[in-house]
C-alpha positions as CSV (number, residue, x, y, z in Angstrom):
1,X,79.8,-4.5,-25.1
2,X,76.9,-2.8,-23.8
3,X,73.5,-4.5,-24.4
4,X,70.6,-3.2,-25.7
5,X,67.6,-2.8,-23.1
6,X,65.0,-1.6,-26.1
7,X,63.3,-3.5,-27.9
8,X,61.0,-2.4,-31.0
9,X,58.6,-0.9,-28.8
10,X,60.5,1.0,-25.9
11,X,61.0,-1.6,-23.0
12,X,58.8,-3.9,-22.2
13,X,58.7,-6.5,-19.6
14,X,57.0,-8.7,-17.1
15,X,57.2,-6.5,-13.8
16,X,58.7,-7.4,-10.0
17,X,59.5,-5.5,-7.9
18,X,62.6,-6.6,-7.3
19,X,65.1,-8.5,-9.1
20,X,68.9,-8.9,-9.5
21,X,68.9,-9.0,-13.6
22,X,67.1,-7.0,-16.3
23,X,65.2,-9.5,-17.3
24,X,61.9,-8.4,-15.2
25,X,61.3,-4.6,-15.0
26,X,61.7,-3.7,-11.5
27,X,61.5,0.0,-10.0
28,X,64.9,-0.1,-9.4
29,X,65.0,-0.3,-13.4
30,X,63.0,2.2,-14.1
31,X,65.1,4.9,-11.2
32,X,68.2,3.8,-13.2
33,X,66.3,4.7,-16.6
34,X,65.1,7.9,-15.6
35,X,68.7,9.1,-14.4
36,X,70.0,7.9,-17.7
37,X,67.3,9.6,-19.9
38,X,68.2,12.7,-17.5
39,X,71.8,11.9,-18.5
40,X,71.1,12.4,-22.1
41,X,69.3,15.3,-21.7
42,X,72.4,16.7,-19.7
43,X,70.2,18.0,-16.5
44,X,68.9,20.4,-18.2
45,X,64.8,20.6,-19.9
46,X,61.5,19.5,-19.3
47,X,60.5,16.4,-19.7
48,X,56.4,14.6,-19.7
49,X,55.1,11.5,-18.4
50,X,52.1,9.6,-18.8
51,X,51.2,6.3,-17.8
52,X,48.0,3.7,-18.7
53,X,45.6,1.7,-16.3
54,X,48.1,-1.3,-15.5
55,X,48.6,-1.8,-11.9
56,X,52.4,-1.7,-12.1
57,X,52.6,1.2,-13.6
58,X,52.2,3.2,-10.7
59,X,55.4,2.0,-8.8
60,X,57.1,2.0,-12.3
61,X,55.9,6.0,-12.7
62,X,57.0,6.8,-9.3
63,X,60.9,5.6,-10.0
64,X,60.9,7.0,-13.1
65,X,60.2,10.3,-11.8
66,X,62.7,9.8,-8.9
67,X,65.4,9.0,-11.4
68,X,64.8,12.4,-13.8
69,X,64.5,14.7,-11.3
70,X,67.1,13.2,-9.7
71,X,69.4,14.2,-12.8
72,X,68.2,17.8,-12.5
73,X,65.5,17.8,-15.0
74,X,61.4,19.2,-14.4
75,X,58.8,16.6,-14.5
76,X,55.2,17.2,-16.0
77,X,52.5,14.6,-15.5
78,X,49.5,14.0,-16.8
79,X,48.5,11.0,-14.7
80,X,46.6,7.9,-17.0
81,X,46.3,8.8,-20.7
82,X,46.6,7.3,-24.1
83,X,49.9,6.8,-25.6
84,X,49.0,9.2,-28.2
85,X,48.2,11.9,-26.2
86,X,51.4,11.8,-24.5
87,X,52.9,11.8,-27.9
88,X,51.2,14.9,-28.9
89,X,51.2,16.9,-25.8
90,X,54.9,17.6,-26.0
91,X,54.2,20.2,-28.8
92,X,51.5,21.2,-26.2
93,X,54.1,21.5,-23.6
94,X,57.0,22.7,-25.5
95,X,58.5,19.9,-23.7
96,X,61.9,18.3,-24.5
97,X,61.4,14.3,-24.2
98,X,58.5,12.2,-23.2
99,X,57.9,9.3,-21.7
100,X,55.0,6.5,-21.7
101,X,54.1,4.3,-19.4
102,X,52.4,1.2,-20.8
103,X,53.2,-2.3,-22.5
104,X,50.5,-1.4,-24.8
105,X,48.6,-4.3,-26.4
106,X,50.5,-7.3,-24.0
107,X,48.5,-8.7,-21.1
108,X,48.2,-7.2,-17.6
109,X,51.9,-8.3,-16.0
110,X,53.6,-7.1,-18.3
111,X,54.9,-3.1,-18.2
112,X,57.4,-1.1,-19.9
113,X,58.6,2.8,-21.1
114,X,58.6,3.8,-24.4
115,X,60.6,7.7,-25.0
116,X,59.3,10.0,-27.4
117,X,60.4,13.4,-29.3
118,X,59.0,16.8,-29.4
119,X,57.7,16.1,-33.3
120,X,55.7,13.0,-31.3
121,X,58.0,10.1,-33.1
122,X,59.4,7.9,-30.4
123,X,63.1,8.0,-29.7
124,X,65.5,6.3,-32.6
125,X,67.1,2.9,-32.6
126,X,70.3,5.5,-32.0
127,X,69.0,7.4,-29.1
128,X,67.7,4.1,-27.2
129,X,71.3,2.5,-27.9
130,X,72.8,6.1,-26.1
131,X,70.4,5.5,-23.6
132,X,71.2,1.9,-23.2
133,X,74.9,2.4,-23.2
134,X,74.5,5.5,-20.0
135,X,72.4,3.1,-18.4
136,X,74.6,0.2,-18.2
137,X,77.5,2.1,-17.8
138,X,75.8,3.6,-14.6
139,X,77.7,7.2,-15.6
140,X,75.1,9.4,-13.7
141,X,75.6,13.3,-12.9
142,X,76.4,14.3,-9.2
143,X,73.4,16.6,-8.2
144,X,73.3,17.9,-4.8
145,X,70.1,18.7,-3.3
146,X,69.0,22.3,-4.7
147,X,69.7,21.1,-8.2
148,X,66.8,18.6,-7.7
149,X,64.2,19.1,-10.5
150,X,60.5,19.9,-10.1
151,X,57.3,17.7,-11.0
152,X,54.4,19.8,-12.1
153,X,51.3,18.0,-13.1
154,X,48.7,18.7,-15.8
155,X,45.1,17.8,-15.3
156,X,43.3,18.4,-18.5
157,X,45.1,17.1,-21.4
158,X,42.6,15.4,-22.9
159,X,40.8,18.6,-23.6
160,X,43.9,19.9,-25.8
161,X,44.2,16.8,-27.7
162,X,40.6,16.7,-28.5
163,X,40.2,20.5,-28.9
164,X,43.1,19.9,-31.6
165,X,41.4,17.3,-33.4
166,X,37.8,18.9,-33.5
167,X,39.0,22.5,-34.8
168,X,41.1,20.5,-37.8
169,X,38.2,18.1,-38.6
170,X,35.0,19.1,-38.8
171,X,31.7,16.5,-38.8
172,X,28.3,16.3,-37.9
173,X,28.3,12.9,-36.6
174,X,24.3,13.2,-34.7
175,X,23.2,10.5,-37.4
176,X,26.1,7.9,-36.6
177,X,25.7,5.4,-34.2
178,X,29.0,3.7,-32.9
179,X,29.6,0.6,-30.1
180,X,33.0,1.9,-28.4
181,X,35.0,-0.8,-27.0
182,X,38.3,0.7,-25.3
183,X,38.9,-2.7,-23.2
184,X,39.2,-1.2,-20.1
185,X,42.1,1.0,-21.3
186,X,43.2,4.3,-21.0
187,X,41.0,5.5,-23.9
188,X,38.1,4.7,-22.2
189,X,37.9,8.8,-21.1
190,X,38.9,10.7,-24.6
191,X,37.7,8.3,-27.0
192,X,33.5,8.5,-25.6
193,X,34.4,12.6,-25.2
194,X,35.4,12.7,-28.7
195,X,32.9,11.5,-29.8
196,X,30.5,13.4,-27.9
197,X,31.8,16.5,-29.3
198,X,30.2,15.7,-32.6
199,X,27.6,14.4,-31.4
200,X,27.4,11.0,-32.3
201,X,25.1,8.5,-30.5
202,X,27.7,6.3,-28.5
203,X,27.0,3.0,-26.4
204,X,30.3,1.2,-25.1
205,X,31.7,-1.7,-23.7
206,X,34.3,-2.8,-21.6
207,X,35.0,1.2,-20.8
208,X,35.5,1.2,-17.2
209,X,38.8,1.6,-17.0
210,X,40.8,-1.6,-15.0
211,X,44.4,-2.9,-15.3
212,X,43.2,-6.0,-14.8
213,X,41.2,-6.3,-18.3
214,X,38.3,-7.8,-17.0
215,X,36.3,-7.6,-19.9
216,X,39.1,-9.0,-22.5
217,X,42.1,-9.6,-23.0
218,X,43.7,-5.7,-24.2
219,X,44.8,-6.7,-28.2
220,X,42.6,-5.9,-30.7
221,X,42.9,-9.0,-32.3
222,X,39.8,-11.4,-34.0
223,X,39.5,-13.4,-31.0
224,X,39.1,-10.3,-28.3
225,X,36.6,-8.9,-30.1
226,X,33.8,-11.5,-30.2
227,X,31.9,-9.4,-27.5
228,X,31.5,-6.4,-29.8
229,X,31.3,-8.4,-33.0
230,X,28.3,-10.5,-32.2
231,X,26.7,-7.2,-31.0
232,X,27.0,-5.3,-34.4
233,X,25.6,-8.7,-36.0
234,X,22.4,-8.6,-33.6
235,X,22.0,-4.4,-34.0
236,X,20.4,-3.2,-36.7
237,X,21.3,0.7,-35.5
238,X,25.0,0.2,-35.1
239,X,27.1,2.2,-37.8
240,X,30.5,1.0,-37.0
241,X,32.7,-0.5,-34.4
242,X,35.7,0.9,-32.8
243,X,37.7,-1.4,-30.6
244,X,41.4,-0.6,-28.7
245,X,44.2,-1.7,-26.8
246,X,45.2,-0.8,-23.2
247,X,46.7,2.5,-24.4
248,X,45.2,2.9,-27.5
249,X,48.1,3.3,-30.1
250,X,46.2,0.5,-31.6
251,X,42.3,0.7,-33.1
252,X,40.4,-1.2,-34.8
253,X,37.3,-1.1,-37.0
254,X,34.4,-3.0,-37.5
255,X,31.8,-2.5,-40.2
256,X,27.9,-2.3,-39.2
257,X,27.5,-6.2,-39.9
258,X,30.5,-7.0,-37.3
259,X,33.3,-7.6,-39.7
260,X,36.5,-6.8,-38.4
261,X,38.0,-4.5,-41.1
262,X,41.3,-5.6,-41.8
263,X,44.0,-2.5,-41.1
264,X,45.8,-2.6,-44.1
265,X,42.6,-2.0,-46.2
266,X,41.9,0.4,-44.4
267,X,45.1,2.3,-44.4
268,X,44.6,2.6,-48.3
269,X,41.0,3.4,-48.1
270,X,42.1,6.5,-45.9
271,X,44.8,7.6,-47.9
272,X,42.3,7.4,-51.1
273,X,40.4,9.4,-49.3
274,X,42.4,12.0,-48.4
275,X,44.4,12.6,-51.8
276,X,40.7,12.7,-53.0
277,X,39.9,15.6,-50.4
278,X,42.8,17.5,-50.9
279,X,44.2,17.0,-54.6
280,X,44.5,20.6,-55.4
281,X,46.7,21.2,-52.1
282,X,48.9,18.3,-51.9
283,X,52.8,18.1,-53.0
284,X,55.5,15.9,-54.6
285,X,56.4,15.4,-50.9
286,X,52.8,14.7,-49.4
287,X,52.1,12.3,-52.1
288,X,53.9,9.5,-49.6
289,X,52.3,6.5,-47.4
290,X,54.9,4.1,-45.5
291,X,54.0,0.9,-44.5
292,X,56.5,-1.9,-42.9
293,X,57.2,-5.4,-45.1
294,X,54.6,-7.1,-43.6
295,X,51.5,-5.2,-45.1
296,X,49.4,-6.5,-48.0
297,X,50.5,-5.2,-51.7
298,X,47.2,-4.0,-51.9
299,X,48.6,-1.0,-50.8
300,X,51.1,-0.5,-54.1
301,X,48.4,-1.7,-56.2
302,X,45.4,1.3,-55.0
303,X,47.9,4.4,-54.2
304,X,50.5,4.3,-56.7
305,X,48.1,4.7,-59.8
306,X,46.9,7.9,-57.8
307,X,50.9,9.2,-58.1
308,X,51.6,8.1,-54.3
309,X,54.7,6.7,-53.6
310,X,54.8,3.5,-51.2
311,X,57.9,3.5,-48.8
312,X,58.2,-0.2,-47.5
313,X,59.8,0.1,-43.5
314,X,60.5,-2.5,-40.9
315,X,58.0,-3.3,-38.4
316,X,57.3,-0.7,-35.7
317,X,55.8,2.8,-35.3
318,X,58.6,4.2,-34.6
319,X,59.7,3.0,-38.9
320,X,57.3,3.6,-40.2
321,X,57.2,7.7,-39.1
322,X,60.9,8.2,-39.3
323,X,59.6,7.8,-43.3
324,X,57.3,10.8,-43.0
325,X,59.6,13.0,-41.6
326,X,60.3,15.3,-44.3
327,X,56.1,14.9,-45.2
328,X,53.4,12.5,-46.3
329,X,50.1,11.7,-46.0
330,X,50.2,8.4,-43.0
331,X,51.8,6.0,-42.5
332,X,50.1,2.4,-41.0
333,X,50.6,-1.2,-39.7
334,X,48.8,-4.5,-40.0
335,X,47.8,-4.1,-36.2
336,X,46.2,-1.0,-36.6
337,X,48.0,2.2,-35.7
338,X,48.0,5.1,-37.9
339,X,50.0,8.3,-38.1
340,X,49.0,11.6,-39.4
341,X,52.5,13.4,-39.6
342,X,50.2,16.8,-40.0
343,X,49.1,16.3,-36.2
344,X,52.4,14.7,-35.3
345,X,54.6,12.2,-35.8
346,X,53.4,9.2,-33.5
347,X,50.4,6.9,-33.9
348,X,47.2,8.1,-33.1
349,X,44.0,6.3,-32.9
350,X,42.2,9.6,-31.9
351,X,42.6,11.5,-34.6
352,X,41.8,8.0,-36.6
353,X,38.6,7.5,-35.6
354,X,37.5,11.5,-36.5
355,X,38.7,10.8,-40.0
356,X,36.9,7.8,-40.4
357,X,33.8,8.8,-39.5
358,X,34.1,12.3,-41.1
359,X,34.5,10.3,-44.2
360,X,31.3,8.3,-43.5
361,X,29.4,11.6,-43.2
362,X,31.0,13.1,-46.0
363,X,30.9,10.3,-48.5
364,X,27.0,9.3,-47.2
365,X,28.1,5.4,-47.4
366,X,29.0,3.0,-44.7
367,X,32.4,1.6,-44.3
368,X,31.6,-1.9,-45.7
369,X,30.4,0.0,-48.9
370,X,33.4,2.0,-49.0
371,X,35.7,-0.6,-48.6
372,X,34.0,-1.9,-51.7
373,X,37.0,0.1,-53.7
374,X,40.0,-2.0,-51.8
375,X,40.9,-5.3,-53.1
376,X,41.5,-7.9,-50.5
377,X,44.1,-10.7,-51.0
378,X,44.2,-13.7,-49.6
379,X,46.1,-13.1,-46.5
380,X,47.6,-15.6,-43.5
381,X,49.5,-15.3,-40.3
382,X,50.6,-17.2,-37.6
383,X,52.8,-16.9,-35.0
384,X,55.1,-19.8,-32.3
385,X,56.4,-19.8,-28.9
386,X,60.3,-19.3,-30.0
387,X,61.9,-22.8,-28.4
388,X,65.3,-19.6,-26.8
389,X,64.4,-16.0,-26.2
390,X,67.2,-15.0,-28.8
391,X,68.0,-12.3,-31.3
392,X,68.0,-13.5,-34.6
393,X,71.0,-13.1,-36.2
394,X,72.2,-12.8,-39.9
395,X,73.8,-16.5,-39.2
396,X,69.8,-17.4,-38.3
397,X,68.9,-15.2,-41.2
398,X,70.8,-17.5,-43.7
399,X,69.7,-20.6,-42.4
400,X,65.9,-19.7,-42.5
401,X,66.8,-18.5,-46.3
402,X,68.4,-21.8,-47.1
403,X,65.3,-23.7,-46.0
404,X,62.9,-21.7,-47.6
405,X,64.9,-21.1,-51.0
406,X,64.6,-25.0,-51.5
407,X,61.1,-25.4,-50.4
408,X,59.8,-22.6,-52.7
409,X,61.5,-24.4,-55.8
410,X,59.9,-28.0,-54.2
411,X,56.6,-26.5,-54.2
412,X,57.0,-24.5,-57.8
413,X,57.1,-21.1,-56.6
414,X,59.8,-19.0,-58.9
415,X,62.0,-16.8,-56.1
416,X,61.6,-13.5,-57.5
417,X,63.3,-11.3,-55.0
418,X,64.5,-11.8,-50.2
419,X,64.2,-8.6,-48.6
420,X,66.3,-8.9,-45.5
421,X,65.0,-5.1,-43.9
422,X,63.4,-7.1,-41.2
423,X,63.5,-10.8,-41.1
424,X,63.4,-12.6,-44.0
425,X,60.8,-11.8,-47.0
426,X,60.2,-14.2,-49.8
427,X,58.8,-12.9,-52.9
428,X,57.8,-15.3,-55.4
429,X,56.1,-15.5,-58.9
430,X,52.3,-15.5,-57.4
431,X,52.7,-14.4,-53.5
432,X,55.2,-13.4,-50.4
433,X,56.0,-14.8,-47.2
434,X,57.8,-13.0,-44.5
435,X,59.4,-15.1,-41.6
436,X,60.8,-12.7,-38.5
437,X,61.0,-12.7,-34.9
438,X,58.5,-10.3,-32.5
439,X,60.3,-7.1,-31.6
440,X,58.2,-6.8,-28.5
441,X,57.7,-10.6,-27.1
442,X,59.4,-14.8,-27.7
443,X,57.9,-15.5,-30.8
444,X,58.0,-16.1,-34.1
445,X,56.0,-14.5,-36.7
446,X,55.2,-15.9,-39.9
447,X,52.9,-14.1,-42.3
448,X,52.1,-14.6,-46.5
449,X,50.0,-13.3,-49.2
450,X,48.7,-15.4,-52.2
451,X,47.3,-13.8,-55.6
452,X,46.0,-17.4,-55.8
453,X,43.7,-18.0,-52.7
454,X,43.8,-18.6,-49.1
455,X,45.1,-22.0,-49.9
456,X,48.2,-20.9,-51.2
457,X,49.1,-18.7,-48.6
458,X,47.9,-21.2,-45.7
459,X,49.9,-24.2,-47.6
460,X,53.3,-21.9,-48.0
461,X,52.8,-20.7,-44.1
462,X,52.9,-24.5,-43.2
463,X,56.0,-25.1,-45.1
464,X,57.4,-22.6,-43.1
465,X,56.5,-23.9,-39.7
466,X,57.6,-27.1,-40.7
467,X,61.4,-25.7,-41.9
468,X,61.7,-23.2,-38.6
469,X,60.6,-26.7,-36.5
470,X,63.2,-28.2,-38.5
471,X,65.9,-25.4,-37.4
472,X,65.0,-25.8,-33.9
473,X,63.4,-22.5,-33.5
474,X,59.8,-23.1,-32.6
C-alpha cells in the first residue's frame, strides 16, 4: 500500500539534510518529489516555483528543481514570494503546475511543498495520492541529457500581482493609517508596496525579512501579536492593523483600539459587503461562501437571510476552494485566509487587505464600527500534544463519539446532529463542539461554540480534554 506523503497542507516537515526515512524532509526528498511531479506531468510543460524566507528552503528549492527538470520539464522561478503570488502567477505564466516552498505559519525548522493548479487552487487530495503513489513507487522517466529541461527565472512578479489587484480595486487610501506587521516573512516586500500604491500612510514592524523570525514567532495567533496590539492601544493615528505569517496565506486584522478581529467575523462582514456592492450583478451561482466545520454559525445566521448559501467544507484551503469552483463570492477559515475565486482560486491575503480597506474608505467607518453588524458567539479552542503521531481512524472516530455522546447527555445537552466530514462534530440543543486531529502537525484540536456564554463552551471543551485523556490520546 502506498503511503500518503501529503498532509492537508502540501508536505510539511522538520528539515535535515539527510535522513534514511521520510519522516524529516531532506533534499534527497524533495529531488525524488520533483521527478514524480515531472512524472505526472509526463515530461512535458512548464512548471513555477517560489519559495519563502526560511533558511532550508534554499537547499529544498535547489532539489526540487533538479528533480523536474530532470523529468524533462522547464522551470520558472520567481525567487522569495508569498504563497499567493505563486498561486496567482500561473495564470500570469500560462504555466501548467506550481510549486511553493514554505511551511507557512509553523516555526523556522520546519519546511515543506505545497503543488498548485493553473485556476490557483492547490493540487486535490487525488492528485497528491497520484503523486504519492509515483513517488514511492520510484517509476521515473529515462531522460538522457538533451531532454533536460530549462529554468528561466522571473524577477518582477510582485508588480503583476499588485498591478492586478490595483486595476480591479480602486481606493484612495491617503487618509488611512495602517501598522504592517509581516513577521519577517515573505510579505514583507508586496504587502508595504501595495499599500503604497494607494497611498496610505504605512509604518511596519517586524518587516525585514529573516527565516529566523526574530521578531515573533510567524502564526498570526493572539499571543504573536502582542507587539502590534499594544501599539494600536498606545496610537491614537493608527486605523487598523494587518499582521501575517511567514508566507502570508494567512492575515489578520486588528481594529484601531488593538483588538484582534476574529476571522470568521470578518469573513461575513466581507461577504455582506460585497453582495451589498454588487446586488444588481451577482447570480444564483455567486450567491455562495464556504467555510470548513470549524467556523462560527454566525456565518449561517448573517448571509443566508441575504439569499447566500453556506457550504460547510473540511478544514483546509485547498476545501474550502474546491467549493467555489463553479462560482461564489469567498470562501474563509478561522486562521484567516481568504479566497476571491474572481482573482483565483487560492488564498490571498493581498487582495484581502485592498478590500478591506477599500470598504473602510467606501463605507467612511472604521472596522470596529463595522463589525458592529456581526454577532459574536461565545467561542473556545484549544489544542494537545497528541500522546502517537497517528491518523485518526473511523475506529478512533467511534470511540471519541462514544465518550462524548454520554457526556453531552451527563451534562444536559440534547445531541441534535455528529457530522463526521472532518473529525467529529457535536451539535447539540444550545452549542457545537468539534474534536479532530491537525492536518499539518501532532495535535489535537478541540474547538466549541455556546449560544449561552463563554462558560458553556469553556466547560464542554474541558469535558472533552478530559474524555480524549481518558482514550489515551493527549
Amino acid at each position: 500500500m502506498t503511503s500518503n506523503i501529503f498532509g492537508t497542507s502540501g508536505i510539511r516537515r522538520v528539515f535535515q539534510n539527510y535522513s534514511e526515512t521520510d519522516v524529516l524532509f531532506t533534499p534527497q526528498m524533495a529531488l525524488d518529489v520533483g521527478l514524480a511531479l515531472g512524472t505526472y506531468l509526463k515530461g512535458r510543460g512548464k512548471v513555477v516555483i517560489g519559495k519563502d524566507i526560511r533558511t532550508s528552503a534554499l537547499p529544498i528549492e535547489h532539489a526540487l528543481i533538479a528533480g523536474i527538470v530532470s523529468s524533462g520539464c522547464n522551470v520558472w522561478t520567481l525567487g522569495i514570494v508569498t504563497t499567493p503570488t505563486l498561486a496567482i502567477s500561473l495564470g500570469y505564466l500560462n504555466a501548467d503546475a506550481g510549486v511553493m516552498i514554505t511551511a507557512s505559519h509553523n516555526t523556522p525548522e520546519y519546511i515543506g511543498l505545497k503543488m498548485w493548479n493553473p485556476s490557483g487552487i492547490g493540487f486535490s487530495p487525488e492528485q497528491e495520492e497520484e503523486i504519492s503513489r509515483i513517488y514511492d513507487e520510484k517509476d521515473f522517466p529515462k531522460i538522457v541529457w538533451d531532454q533536460v529541461g530549462k529554468v528561466t527565472h522571473i524577477n518582477d512578479i510582485n508588480d503583476d500581482h499588485i498591478s492586478d489587484i490595483t486595476n480591479r480595486i480602486d481606493f484612495d487610501g491617503s487618509k488611512l493609517n495602517v501598522i504592517v506587521d509581516p513577521g519577517n516573512g515573505s510579505g514583507c516586500e508586496i504587502v508595504p508596496k501595495l499599500l503604497s500604491n494607494y497611498n496610505v500612510n504605512i509604518m511596519t514592524i517586524n518587516a525585514q525579512m529573516d527565516g529566523k523570525f526574530p521578531g515573533r514567532n510567524s502564526e498570526p495567533s493572539e499571543k504573536n501579536l502582542i507587539q502590534i496590539s499594544k501599539f494600536l492601544k498606545i496610537s491614537p493615528q493608527e486605523d487598523i492593523g494587518i499582521a501575517l505569517d511567514g508566507d502570508a496565506d494567512r492575515v489578520i486584522f486588528l481594529d484601531e483600539t488593538g483588538d484582534i478581529i476574529d476571522p470568521v467575523r470578518l469573513l461575513a462582514l466581507l461577504a455582506k459587503y460585497y453582495i451589498q456592492e454588487n446586488k444588481d450583478k451577482l447570480t444564483i451561482e455567486d450567491l455562495k461562501v464556504s467555510t470548513p466545520v470549524n467556523s462560527s454559525s454566525l456565518v449561517e445566521d448573517v448571509l443566508e437571510p441575504l439569499g447566500c448559501e453556506i457550504i460547510r467544507t473540511e478544514v483546509g484551503d485547498i476545501k474550502v476552494a474546491l467549493a467555489l469552483q463553479n462560482g461564489g463570492i469567498l470562501g474563509g477559515e478561522t486562521s484567516g485566509t481568504y479566497i476571491w475565486p474572481k482573482y483565483h482560486l487560492g488564498p490571498d491575503s493581498i487582495v484581502t487587505i485592498a478590500i478591506v480597506l477599500q470598504m473602510i474608505v467606501r463605507t467612511g467607518r472604521s472596522l470596529k464600527e463595522l463589525l458592529k453588524e456581526i454577532p459574536q458567539y461565545p467561542y473556545y479552542r484549544n489544542q494537545f500534544k497528541l500522546k502517537r503521531d497517528i491518523p485518526f481512524t473511523d475506529e478512533i472516530n467511534q470511540k471519541i463519539i462514544n465518550e462524548m455522546k454520554g457526556s453531552l447527555k451527563s451534562a444536559n445537552k440534547e445531541l441534535k446532529s455528529i457530522n463526521k466530514m472532518d473529525g467529529v462534530r457535536f451539535d447539540y440543543n444550545d452549542g457545537w463542539i468539534l474534536i479532530r486531529r491537525s492536518g499539518t502537525s501532532p495535535y489535537l484540536r478541540i474547538s466549541g461554540e455556546s449560544s449561552v456564554d463563554i462558560n458553556s463552551s469553556i466547560e464542554m471543551n474541558k469535558i472533552a480534554e478530559e474524555k480524549m485523556k481518558k482514550l489515551d490520546l493527549i
